[in-house]
C-alpha positions in Angstrom: -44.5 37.4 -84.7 -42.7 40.5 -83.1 -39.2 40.4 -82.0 -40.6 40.6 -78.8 -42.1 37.4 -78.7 -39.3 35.9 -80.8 -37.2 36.5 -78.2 -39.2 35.4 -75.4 -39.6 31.6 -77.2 -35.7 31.8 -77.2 -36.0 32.3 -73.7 -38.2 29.8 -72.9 -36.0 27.4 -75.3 -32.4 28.4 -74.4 -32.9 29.4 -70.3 -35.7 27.8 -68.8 -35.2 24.6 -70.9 -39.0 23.7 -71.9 -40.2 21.4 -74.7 -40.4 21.7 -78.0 -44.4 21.2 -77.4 -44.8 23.7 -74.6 -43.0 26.5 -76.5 -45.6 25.9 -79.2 -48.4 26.3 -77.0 -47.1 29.7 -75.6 -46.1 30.8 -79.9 -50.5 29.9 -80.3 -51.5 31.6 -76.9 -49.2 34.6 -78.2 -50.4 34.3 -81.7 -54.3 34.5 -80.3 -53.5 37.7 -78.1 -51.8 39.7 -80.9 -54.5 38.9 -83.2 -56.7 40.7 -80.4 -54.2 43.7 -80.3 -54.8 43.9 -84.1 -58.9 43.9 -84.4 -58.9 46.9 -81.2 -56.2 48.6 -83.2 -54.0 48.3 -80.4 -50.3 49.0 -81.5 -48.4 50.0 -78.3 -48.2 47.0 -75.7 -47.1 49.6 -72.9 -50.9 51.2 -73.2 -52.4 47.8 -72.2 -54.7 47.5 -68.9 -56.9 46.2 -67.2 -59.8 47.1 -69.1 -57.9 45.6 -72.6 -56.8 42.4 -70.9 -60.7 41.5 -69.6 -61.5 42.1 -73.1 -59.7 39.5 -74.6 -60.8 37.3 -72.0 -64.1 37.9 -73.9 -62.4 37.5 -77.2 -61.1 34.0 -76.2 -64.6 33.2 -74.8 -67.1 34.2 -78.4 -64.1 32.3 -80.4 -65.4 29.2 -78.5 -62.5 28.1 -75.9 -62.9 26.0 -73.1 -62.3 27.6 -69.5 -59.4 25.7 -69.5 -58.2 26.5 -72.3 -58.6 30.3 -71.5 -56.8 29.9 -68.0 -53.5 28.8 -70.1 -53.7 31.4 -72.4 -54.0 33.6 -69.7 -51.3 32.1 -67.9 -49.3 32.0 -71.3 -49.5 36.1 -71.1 -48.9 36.5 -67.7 -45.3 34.4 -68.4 -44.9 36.8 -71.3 -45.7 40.1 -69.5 -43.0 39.3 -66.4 -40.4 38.4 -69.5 -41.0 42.0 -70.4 -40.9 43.4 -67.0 -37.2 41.3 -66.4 -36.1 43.3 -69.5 -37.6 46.4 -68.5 -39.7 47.1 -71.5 -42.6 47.8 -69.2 -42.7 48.4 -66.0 -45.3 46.1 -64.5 -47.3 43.7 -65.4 -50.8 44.5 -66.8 -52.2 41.0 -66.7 -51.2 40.4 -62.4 -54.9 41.0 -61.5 -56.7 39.4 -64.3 -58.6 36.4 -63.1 -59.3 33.5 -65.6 -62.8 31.5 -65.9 -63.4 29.2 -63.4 -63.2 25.7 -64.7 -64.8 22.6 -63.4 -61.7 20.3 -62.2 -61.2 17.0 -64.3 -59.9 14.2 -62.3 -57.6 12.0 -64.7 -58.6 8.7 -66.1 -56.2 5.7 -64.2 -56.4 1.8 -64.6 -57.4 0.2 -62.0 -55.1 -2.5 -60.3 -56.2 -5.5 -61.9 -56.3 -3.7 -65.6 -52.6 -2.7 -65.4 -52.1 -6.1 -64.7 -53.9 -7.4 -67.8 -51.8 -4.8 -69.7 -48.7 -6.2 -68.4 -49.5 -9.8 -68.5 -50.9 -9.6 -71.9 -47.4 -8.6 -73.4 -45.3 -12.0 -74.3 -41.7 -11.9 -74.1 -40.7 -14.3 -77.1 -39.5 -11.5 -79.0 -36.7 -8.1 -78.9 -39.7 -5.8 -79.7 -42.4 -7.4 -77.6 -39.5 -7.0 -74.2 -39.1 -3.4 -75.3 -42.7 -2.6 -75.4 -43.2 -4.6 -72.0 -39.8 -2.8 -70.6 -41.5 0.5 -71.5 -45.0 -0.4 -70.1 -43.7 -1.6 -66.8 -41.3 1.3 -66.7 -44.0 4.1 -67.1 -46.0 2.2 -64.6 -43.3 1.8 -62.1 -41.8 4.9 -61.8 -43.9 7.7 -63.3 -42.1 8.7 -65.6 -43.7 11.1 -68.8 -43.5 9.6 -72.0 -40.7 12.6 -73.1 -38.7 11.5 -70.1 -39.2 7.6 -70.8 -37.9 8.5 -74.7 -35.4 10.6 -73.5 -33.9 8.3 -71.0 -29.9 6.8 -71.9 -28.3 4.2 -70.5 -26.1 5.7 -68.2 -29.9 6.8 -66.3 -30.1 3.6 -65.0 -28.6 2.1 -61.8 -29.9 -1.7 -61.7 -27.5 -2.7 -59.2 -29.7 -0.4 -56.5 -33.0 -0.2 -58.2 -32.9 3.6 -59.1 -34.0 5.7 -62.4 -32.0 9.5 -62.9 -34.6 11.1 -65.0 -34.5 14.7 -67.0 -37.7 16.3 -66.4 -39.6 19.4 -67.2 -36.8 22.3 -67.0 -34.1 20.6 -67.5 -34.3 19.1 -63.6 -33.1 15.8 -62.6 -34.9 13.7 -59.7 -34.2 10.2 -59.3 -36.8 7.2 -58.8 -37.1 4.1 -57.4 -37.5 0.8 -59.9 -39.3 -2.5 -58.2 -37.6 -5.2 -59.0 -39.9 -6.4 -61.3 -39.5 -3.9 -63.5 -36.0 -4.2 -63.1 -35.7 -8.3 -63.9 -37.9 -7.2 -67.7 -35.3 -4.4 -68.1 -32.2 -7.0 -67.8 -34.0 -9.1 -69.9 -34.1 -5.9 -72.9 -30.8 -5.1 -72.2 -30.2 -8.9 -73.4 -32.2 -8.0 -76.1 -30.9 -4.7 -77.1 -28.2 -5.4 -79.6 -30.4 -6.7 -81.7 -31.7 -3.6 -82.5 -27.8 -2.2 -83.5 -28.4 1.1 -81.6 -27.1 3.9 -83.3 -26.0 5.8 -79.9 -26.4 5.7 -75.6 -30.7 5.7 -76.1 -32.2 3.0 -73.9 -35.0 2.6 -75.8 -34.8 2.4 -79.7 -36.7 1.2 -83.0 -35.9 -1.7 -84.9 -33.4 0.6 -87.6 -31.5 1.3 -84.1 -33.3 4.7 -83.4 -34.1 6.6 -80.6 -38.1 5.8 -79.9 -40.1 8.4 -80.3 -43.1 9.9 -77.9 -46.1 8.8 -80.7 -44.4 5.4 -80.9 -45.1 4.8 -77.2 -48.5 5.8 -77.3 -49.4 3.6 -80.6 -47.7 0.2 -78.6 -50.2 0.9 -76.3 -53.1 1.6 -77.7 -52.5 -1.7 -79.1 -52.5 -3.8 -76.5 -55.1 -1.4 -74.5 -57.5 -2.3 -78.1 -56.4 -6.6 -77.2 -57.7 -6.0 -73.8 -60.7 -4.1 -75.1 -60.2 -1.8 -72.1 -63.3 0.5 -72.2 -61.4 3.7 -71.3 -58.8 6.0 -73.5 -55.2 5.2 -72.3 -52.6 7.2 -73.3 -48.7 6.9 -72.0 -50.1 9.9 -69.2 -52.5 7.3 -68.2 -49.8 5.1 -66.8 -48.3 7.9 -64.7 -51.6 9.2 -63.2 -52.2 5.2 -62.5 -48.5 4.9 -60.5 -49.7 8.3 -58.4 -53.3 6.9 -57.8 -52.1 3.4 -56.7 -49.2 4.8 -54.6 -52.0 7.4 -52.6 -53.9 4.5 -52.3 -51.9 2.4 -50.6 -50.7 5.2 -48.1 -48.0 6.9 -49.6 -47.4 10.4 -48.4 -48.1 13.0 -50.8 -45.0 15.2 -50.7 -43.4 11.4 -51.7 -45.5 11.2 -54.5 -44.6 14.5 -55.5 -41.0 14.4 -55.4 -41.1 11.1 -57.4 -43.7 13.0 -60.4 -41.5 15.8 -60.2 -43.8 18.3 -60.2 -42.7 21.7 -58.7 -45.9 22.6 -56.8 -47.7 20.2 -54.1 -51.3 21.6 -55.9 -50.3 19.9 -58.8 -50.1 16.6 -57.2 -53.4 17.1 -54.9 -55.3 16.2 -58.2 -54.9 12.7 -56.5 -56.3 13.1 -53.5 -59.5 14.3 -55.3 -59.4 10.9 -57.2 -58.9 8.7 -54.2 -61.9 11.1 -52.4 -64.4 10.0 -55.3 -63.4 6.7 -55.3 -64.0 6.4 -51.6 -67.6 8.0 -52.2 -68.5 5.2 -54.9 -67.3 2.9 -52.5 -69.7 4.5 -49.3 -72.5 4.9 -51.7 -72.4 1.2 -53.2 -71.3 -0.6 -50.1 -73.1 1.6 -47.0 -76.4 0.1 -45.4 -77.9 3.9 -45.3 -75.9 5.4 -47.7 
């Protein structure tokens, strides 16, 4: 790794406050583009171009990456190249033009109505661990939170009293959601609960040594009780969030709601849900239509 790119990770830590996990992706879309720079001989990164940049594109493709996975790398550089313009060690950016690989849009996998139910209902609440887990669940669900803001949530993020969740989302950016008041009766009942688990500090959700919970926790209490329900479909913590967008479009919410409530800074990010409700609405003409 050049100091370069050392220091741009510290920017990306330290000023633009992302995660841990996306700083590692940029380090391995970095790594891949340097290797590039090495097998062309390529020493000076103020002589790149056009030309150079379509050729890695090429590079990505023979070493076997998906079109999506191309279009983030791409992406990656283009973050890297306007770090290096803002410190004026080049002058523009060579990769502004350079077009990824069109990818074929995935819709995301969601539960339908009556499935999250059956997740829900199928967690007792006889015991601390089992009204976490269903705290957490119904949480996700409820307010769509990520799993990395569901871990990282304290106690001083909830307002009970008038049904609201302050949550720290991507950037370091706080938004604050609505709670149902179902959700909000299984939370009191945790908070009961709670001491059990001696908590070490303000977390709201912790293991049974007092702990913070951590993100792969979450996803294994599910996939526990997604394996009890034998639910044909991979369910992940994500899963739950895509679900509480899908059910809220569904239902009529407007779509600038929905996005504010996600968090997500760009409205194309959330349209991903209108494509979902769209396909669902052509099953639905094509089973149900007389002349379909």
């Amino acid at each position: 790794m050049t100091e370069l790119t050392q220091n741009f990770l510290k920017y990306l830590r330290y000023e633009k406050g992302f995660s841990n996990h996306t700083i590692k992706s940029y380090k391995e879309d970095l790594e891949n583009f340097f290797e590039f720079l090495k097998n062309e001989k390529i020493e000076d990164i103020k002589s790149l171009n056009y030309s150079v940049l379509t050729g890695y594109i090429t590079f990505l493709g023979k070493k076997g990456f998906k079109a999506s996975t191309v279009e983030r790398k791409i992406a990656s550089l283009k973050t890297f190249f306007n770090y290096l313009v803002k410190k004026k060690f080049i002058s523009k950016n060579p990769a502004e033009l350079i077009s990824s690989p069109k990818k074929q849009k995935r819709l995301p996998s969601v539960l339908e109505v009556g499935e999250i139910f059956d997740l829900i209902n199928i967690i007792p609440e006889d015991s601390p661990f089992s009204v976490r887990n269903k705290a957490m669940i119904m949480l996700l669900y409820a307010s769509g939170l990520r799993v990395s803001e569901l871990t990282g949530l304290n106690l001083g993020d909830l307002d009970l009293k008038n049904g609201l969740v302050r949550i720290l989302g991507k950037g370091k950016k706080y938004r604050i959601v609505p709670v149902g008041n179902k959700t909000k009766a299984i939370l009191y009942k945790y908070f009961l609960y709670r001491r059990e688990f001696q908590p070490r500090g303000e977390a709201l959700f912790v293991t049974k040594s007092g702990k913070r919970i951590q993100d792969r926790m979450v996803r294994y209490i599910i996939n526990v009780y997604i394996n009890e329900l034998a639910i044909q479909k991979k369910v992940s913590p994500h899963t739950l969030r895509h679900t509480f967008a899908t059910h809220l479009l569904d239902n009529g919410a407007n779509i600038r709601v929905i996005q504010e409530m996600l968090g997500h800074s760009s409205l194309s990010t959330t349209q991903i849900y209108t494509h979902l409700s769209i396909e669902k609405l052509k099953k639905a003409y094509q089973e149900f239509h007389p002349h379909a």
